[in-house]
N, C-alpha and C positions, 0 to 999 in steps of 0.2 A: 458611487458604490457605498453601501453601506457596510458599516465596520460590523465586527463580532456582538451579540446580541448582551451580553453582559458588561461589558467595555463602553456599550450604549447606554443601557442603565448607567453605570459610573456617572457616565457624562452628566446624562441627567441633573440625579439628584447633587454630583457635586456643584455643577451651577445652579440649581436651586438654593442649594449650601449655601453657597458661595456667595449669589448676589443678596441673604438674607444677614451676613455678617455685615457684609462691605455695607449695607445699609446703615446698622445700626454701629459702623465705623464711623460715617460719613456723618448719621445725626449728633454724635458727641462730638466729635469735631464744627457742628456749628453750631452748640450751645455747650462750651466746656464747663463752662458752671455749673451748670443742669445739674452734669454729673459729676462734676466736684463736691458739689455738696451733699448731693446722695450717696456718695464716698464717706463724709464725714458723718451723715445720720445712721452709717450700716455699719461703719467702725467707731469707736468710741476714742480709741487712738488717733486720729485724726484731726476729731474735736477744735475747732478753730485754728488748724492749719492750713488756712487758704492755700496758698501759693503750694504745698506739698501735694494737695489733693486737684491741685489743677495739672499741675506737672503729672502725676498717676492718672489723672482722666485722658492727658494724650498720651501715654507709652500704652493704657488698655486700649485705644482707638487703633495706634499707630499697630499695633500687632495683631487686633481685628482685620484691617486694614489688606496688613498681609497676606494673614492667611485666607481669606476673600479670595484674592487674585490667585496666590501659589494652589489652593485646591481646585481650582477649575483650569490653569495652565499645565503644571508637572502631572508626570505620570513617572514612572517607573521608583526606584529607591525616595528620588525629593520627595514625588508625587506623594508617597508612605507617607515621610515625615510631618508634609504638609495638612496629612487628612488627621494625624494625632494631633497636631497643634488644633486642628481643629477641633477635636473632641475635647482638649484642657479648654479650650471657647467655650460653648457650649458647656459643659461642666461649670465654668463658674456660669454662665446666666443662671442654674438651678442656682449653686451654691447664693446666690446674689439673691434670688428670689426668693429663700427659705429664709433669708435674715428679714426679708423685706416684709413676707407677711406675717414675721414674728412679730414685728415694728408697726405694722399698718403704713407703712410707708411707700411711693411708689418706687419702683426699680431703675426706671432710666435707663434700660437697656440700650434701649430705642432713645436716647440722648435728649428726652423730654419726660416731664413730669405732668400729666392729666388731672384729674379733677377725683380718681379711681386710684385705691392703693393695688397695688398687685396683687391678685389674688389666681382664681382656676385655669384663669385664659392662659398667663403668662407662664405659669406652670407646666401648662400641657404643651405650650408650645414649646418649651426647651426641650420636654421628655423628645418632643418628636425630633426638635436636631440631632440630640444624642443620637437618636435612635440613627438619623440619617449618618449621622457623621462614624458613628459605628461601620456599618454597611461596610463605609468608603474601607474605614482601616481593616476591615475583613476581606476586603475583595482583593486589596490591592497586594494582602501581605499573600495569598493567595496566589496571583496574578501576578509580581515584580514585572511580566515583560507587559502589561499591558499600555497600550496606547491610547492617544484621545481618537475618539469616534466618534463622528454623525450620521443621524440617519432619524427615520421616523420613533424607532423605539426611544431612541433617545430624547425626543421632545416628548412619548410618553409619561417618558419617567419624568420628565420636568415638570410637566402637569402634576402627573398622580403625586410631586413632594410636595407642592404648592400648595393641591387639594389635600392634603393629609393631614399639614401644619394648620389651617383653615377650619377645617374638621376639629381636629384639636384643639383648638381655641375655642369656637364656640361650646365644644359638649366641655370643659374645663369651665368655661364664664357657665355653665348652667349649673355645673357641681359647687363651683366654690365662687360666686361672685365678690370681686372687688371689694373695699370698703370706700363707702363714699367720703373726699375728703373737704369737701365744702359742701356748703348751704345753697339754699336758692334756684328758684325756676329754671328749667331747661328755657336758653333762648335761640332765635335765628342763628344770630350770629356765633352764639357758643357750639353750636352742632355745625358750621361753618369751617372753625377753626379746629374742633375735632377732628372731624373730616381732611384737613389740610396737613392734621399732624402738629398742629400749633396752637393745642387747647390748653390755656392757661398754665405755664409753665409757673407750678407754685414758686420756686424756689427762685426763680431766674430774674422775678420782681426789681426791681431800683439797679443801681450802677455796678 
């Protein structure tokens, strides 16, 4: 039986939410340097603090991490809590992405560094978590009794947040494209490892 038709939405887009954090938990967590050192290129303060800014690459992973999980498990008061933590997420990828294409540098959200500094894509897509992750804290503060629900509308909304962020990306990469941050031919193998999410991790070079 399918649950109440808004409570479905929730579901939704917080597991769209949700598995799009834990993602970009999971990729810092398997290049800490990545964004350790994109930590140090975005703060000045950090400046040649290895060991600081690796230790801050996993407590931002490890709270990523969480709220991944806690927004698509809790509902009622945590469930609240857990959809705010998730909009201070989201709020810094802007905050993170405003320094970034101050810098021309790439962001590392996503716990890898590309070939592209950050530019319209990665913009539009935080505006669009905000957006989601908004929803969640409006519904639920809304809602305190609501429950998790499945049903068909709720793989709707899983779609329609997937397509939204998608969307997003692409008309953002057509507004504000990327800066390019090396030279040289498009090859097989570099559209390969693109594709795979493992194109050239500028920073991640030597030991």
């Amino acid at each position: 039986m399918s649950g109440p038709f808004w409570s479905q939405v929730d579901a939704g887009v917080a597991l769209a939410l949700g598995l799009m954090v834990e993602t970009a938990a999971i990729r810092k967590l398997q290049r800490p340097r990545v964004f350790a050192l994109t930590l140090q290129r975005l703060d000045p303060a950090l400046s040649g603090r290895r060991s600081l800014s690796i230790r801050l690459a996993f407590v931002v992973a490890g709270y990523e991490a969480s709220v991944g999980v806690g927004v698509v498990v809790f509902r009622g008061a945590v469930g609240f809590v857990f959809a705010c933590a998730l909009i201070v997420a989201c709020a810094g990828f802007l905050v993170a992405l405003a320094r970034a294409i101050q810098q021309s540098v790439p962001c590392a959200c996503f716990g890898r560094l590309g070939r592209t500094a950050a530019g319209g894509r990665e913009i539009a897509r935080g505006i669009a978590l905000v957006a989601g992750a908004s929803f969640l804290v409006v519904h639920r503060a809304l809602d305190a009794s609501t429950g998790y629900a499945a049903g068909p509308v709720a793989a709707v909304a899983f779609v329609a947040t997937a397509g939204l962020i998608a969307a997003a990306q692409r008309i953002g990469a057509r507004v504000r494209p990327g800066v390019e941050l090396q030279s040289g031919e498009p090859s097989f193998a570099r559209s390969v490892r693109s594709l795979t999410g493992y194109d050239n991790d500028l920073y991640s070079l030597g030991p």
